[in-house]
C-alpha positions as CSV (number, residue, x, y, z in Angstrom):
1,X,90.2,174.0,99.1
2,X,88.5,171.3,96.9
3,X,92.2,170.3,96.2
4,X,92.7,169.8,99.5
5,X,89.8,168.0,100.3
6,X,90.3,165.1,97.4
7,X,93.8,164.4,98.9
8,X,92.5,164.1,102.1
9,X,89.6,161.6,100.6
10,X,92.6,159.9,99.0
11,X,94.2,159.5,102.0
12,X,91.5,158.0,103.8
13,X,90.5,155.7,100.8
14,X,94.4,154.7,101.7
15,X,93.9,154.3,105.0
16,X,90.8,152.2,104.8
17,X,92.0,149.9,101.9
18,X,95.2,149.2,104.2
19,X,92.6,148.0,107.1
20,X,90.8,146.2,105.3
21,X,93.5,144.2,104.0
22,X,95.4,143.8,107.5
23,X,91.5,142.4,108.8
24,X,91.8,139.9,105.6
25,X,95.6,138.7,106.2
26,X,94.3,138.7,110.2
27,X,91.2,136.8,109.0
28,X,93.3,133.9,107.3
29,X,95.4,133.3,109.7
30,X,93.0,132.8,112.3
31,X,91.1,130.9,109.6
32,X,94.6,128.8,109.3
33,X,95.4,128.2,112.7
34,X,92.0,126.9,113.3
35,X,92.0,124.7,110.1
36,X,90.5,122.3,109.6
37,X,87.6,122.1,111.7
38,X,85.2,119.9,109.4
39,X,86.4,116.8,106.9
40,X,89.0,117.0,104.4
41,X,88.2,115.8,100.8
42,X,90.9,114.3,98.7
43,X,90.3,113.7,95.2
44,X,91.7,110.6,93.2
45,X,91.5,111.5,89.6
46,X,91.9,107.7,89.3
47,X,89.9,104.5,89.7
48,X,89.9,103.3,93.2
49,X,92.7,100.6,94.1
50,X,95.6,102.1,91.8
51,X,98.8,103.4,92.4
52,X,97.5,107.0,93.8
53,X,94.5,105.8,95.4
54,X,96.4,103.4,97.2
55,X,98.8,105.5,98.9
56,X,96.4,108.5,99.7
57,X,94.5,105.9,101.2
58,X,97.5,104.8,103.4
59,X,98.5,107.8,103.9
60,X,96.2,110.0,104.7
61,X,94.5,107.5,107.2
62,X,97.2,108.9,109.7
63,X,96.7,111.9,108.8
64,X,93.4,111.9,109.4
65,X,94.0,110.7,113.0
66,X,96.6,113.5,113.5
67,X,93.9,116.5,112.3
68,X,91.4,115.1,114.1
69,X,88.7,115.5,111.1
70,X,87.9,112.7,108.9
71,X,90.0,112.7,105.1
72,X,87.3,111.6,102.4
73,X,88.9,110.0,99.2
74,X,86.7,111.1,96.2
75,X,87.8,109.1,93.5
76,X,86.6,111.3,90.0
77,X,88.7,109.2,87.4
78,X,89.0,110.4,83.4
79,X,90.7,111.9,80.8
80,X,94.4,111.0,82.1
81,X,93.8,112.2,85.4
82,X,92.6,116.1,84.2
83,X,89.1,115.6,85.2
84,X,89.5,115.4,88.6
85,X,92.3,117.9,88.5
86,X,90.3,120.1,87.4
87,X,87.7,120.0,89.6
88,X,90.4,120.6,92.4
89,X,91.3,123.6,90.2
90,X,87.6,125.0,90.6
91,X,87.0,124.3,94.4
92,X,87.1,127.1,97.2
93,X,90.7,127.5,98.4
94,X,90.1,126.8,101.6
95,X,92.0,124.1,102.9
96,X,89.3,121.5,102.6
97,X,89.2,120.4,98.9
98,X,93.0,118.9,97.5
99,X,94.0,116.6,95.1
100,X,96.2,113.3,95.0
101,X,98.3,112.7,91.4
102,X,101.0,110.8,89.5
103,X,103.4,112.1,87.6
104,X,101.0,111.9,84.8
105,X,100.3,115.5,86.1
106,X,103.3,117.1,84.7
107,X,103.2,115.0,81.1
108,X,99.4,116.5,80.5
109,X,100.7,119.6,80.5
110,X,102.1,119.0,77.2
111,X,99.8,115.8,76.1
112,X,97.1,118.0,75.8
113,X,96.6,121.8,73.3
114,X,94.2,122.8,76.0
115,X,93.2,121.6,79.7
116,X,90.5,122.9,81.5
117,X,92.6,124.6,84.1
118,X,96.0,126.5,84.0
119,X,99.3,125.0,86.1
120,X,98.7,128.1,88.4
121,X,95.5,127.0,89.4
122,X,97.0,125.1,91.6
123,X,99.9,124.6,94.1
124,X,101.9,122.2,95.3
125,X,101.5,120.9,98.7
126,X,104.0,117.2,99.1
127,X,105.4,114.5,97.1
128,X,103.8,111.6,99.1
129,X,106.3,108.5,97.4
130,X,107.9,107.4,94.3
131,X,106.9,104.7,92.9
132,X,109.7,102.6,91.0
133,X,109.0,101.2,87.6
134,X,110.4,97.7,86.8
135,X,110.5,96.5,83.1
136,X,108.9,93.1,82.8
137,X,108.9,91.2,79.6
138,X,107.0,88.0,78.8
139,X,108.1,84.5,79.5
140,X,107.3,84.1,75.1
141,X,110.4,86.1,74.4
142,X,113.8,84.7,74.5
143,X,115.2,87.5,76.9
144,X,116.4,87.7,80.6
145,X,118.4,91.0,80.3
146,X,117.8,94.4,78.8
147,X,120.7,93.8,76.5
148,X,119.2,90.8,75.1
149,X,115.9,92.7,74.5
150,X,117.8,94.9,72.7
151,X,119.7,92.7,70.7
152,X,116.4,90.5,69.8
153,X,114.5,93.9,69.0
154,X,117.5,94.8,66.2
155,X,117.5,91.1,65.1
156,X,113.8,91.0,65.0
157,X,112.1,94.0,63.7
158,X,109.2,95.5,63.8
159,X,108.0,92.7,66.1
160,X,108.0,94.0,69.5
161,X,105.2,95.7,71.9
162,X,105.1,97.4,75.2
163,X,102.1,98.1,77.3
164,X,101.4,100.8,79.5
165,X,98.4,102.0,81.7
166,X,97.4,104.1,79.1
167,X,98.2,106.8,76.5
168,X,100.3,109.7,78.2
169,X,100.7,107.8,81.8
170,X,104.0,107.6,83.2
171,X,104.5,103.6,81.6
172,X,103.9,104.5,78.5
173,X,106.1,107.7,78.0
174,X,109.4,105.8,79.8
175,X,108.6,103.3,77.1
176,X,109.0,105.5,74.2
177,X,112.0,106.7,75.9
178,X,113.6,103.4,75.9
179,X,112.7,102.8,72.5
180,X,114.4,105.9,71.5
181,X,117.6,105.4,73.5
182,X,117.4,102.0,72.5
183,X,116.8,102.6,69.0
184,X,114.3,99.3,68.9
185,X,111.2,100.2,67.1
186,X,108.3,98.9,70.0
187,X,104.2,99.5,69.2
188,X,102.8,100.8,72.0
189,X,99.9,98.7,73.8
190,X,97.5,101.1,75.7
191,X,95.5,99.1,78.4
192,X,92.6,100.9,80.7
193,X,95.2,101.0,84.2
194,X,97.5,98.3,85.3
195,X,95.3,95.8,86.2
196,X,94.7,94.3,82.4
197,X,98.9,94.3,81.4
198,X,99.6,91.5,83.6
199,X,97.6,88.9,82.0
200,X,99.1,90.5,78.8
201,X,102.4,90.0,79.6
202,X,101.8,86.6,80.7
203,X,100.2,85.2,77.8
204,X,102.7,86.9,75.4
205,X,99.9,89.9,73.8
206,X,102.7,92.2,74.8
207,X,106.1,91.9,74.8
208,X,107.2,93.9,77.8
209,X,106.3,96.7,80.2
210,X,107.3,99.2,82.6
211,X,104.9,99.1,85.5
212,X,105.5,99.5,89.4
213,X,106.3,95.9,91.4
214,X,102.7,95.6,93.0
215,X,100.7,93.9,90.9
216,X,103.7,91.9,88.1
217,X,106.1,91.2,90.7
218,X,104.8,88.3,92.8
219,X,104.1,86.1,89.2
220,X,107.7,87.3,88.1
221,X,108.9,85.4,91.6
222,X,106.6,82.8,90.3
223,X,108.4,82.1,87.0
224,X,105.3,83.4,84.6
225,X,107.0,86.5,83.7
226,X,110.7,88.2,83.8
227,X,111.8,91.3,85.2
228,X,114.7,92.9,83.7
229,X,115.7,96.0,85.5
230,X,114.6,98.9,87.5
231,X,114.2,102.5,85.8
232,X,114.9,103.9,89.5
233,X,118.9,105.6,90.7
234,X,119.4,102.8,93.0
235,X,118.8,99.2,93.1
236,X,115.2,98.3,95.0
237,X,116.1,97.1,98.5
238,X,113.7,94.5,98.5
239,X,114.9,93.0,95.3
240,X,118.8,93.5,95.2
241,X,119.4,91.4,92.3
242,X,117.5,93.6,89.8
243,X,119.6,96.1,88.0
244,X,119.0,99.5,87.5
245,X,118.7,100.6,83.9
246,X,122.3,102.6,84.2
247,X,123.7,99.7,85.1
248,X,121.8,97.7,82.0
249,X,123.7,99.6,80.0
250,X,121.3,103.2,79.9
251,X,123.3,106.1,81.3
252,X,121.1,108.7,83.4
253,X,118.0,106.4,82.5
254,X,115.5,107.0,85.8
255,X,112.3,107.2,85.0
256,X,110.2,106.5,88.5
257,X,106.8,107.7,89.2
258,X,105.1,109.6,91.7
259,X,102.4,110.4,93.7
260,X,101.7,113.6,95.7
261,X,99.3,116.2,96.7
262,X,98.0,119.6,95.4
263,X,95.6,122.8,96.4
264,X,93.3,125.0,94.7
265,X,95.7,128.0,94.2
266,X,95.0,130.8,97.3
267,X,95.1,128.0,99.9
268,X,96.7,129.6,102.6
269,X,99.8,129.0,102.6
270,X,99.8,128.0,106.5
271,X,97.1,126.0,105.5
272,X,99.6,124.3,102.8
273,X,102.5,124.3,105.3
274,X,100.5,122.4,107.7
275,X,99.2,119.4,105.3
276,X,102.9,119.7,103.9
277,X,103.9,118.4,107.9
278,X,101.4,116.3,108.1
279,X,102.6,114.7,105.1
280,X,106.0,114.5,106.6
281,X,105.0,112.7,110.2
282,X,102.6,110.4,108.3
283,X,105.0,108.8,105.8
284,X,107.8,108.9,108.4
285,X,105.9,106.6,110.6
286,X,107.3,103.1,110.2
287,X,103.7,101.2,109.9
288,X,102.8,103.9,107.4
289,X,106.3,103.5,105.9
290,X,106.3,99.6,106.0
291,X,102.7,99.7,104.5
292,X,104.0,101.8,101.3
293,X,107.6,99.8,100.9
294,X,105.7,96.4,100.9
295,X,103.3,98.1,98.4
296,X,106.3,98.9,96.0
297,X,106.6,102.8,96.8
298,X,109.5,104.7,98.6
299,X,107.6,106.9,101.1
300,X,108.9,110.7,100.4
301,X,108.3,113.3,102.9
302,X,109.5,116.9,101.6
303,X,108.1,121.0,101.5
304,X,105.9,122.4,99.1
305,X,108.9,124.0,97.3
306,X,110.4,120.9,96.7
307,X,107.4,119.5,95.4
308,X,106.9,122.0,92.9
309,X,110.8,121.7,91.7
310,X,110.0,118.1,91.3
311,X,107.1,118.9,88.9
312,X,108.9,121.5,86.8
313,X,111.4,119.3,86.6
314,X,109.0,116.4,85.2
315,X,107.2,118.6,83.2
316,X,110.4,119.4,81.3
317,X,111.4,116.3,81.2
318,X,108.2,114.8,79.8
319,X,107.4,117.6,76.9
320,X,110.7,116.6,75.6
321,X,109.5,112.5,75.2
322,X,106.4,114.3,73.8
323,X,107.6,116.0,71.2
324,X,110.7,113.2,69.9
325,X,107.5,110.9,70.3
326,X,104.6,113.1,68.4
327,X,102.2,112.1,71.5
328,X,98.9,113.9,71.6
329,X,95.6,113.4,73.8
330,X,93.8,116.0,71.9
C-alpha cells in the first residue's frame, strides 16, 4: 500500500511539474507577443559618435518608430568593449536590455585569460552592417600602392608604424595580419578610438592605418593623405578605383568590421526573432540604408543564426592573429 501511494505521489509531482512548465512556456509567449510594452535600452560599450554608436543610433531610430516604444542608447564605454558587454550579460532577459558591438566582440574572447561573462551569456540577435576598412598611409611616405609599401617596408626596416583604435580592436589585429602576410616588421600605434589617427596620419606620427572611410576619407580626396586599398571582397561602390587587398596582391585578405546586436541569454527567442525583423525592415529602408552607405557601412540584414556563424567564424579567425601576434589585454 505505502508502495502504491509514493508512485501515485510521484505521479502527481509529474503531473504538476508538467503544468507548471506548460503555464511558464504559455507565460512567455504571451510575455513575447506583447513585447515590448515600455522602452528598449541599447548599450554602446563605446564612446558616443563611433562606428557602433553611430549605426545603433541610425538604426534603431526606425526601429524605434516600428515598436512603438522609445530605444534608449546607453553608451558604457571601457576595457575593449567588455564592460558594457558585460553588463548586458547581467541584465534580466527580458527583451528590454541588449547590446550593440564590433567585431572587437569575438577578438576579446581570446585578448583576454578571463572576462567577466561567458560567450553563452549571451545570444545573438543581427548583424546590423559591415563596416569596410581602407588602408591609409601618410602623405610623408613615398607610397601610393600596397606593393610599394611593401617594397619600402623591406628596403627600410624597422622604420614603419600603423595605428589602430586601440589594442585588440578590429584596426589593429588586420594590421598585424598584414604585417605577417607581408612579412614587413610595423610597431603598432595604439590611439584612444579613431578620432586621434587621422591627425596622426597626416602629420606623418604614423605611417599607415586601417580604419573605416568616415572620418580619413574626405582629407584622402583632399590630397593630405593616401588610401591604398580596401581589406573588403569587393571593391567599395562609392570609390571604384580603390583596390581590394586580393587584388593588391593579398589572396583571401578581407578583413571588414562589424557591428551588430546581442541579448542577455534566456531572451525569448520570439522576443529575439522579432528584434532580428526589425533589424531587417530598418536597414532595408533606403533612407536608413542611404544614411549608413554615406556613413561608410554596408547595411546587413540577416537571422540570429547567421549572426552567430558570423561570430564563430571571427572568433576563430581572430585567436589565430592572437596567438602568431602574442596579443594580450590581461
Amino acid at each position: 500500500m505505502e508502495m502504491k501511494l509514493s508512485v501515485k505521489k510521484h505521479l502527481i509531482s509529474v503531473v504538476q511539474l508538467a503544468a507548471i512548465a506548460c503555464v511558464a512556456v504559455g507565460n512567455n509567449a504571451v510575455a513575447a507577443d506583447a513585447w515590448p510594452v515600455k522602452p528598449i535600452k541599447v548599450i554602446v560599450p563605446y564612446t558616443p559618435g563611433g562606428s557602433t554608436d553611430t549605426v545603433s543610433r541610425v538604426v534603431f531610430e526606425k526601429v524605434s518608430q516600428s515598436l512603438g516604444q522609445p530605444i534608449i542608447i546607453e553608451n558604457k564605454p571601457g576595457a575593449n568593449s567588455t564592460l558594457g558587454v558585460g553588463v548586458t550579460a547581467r541584465s534580466a532577459p527580458d527583451g528590454y536590455t541588449f547590446v550593440s558591438v564590433l567585431a572587437a566582440y569575438s577578438a576579446n574572447m581570446s585578448l583576454y585569460s578571463k572576462l567577466s561573462y561567458k560567450p553563452s551569456d549571451l545570444v545573438p540577435v543581427a548583424q546590423m552592417a559591415e563596416l569596410p576598412l581602407f588602408l591609409f598611409s601618410s602623405k610623408k611616405l613615398p607610397v601610393k600602392t600596397v606593393a610599394e609599401l611593401v617594397a619600402y617596408g623591406k628596403a627600410h626596416p624597422d622604420t614603419l608604424t600603423f595605428g589602430s583604435s586601440g589594442v585588440g580592436s578590429s584596426a589593429h589585429l588586420t594590421g598585424e595580419r598584414f604585417a605577417m602576410e607581408s612579412k614587413v616588421k610595423m610597431t603598432h600605434v595604439p590611439y584612444n578610438g579613431s578620432a586621434p589617427i587621422l591627425p596622426a596620419l597626416v602629420s606623418g606620427e604614423v605611417s599607415v592605418a586601417f580604419d573605416p572611410l568616415l572620418v580619413p576619407m574626405p582629407h584622402a580626396k583632399q590630397g593630405k593623405i593616401n588610401v591604398l586599398a580596401v581589406a573588403s571582397a569587393k571593391r567599395w561602390p562609392g570609390e571604384p578605383n580603390i583596390p581590394t587587398m586580393e587584388e593588391a596582391g593579398f589572396p583571401g585578405f578581407v578583413m571588414s568590421s562589424w557591428t551588430g546586436l546581442l541579448a542577455p541569454a534566456g531572451t525569448p527567442q520570439a522576443i529575439v526573432d522579432r528584434m532580428a525583423r526589425e533589424i531587417a525592415t530598418a536597414v532595408r529602408n533606403p533612407d536608413v540604408a542611404k544614411k549608413l552607405t554615406d556613413l561608410g557601412f554596408v547595411p546587413v540584414s540577416g537571422t540570429p543564426d547567421e549572426f552567430r556563424k558570423l561570430i564563430e567564424r571571427d572568433t576563430a579567425r581572430y585567436a589565430a592573429i592572437v596567438k602568431a601576434g602574442k596579443i594580450s589585454l590581461d
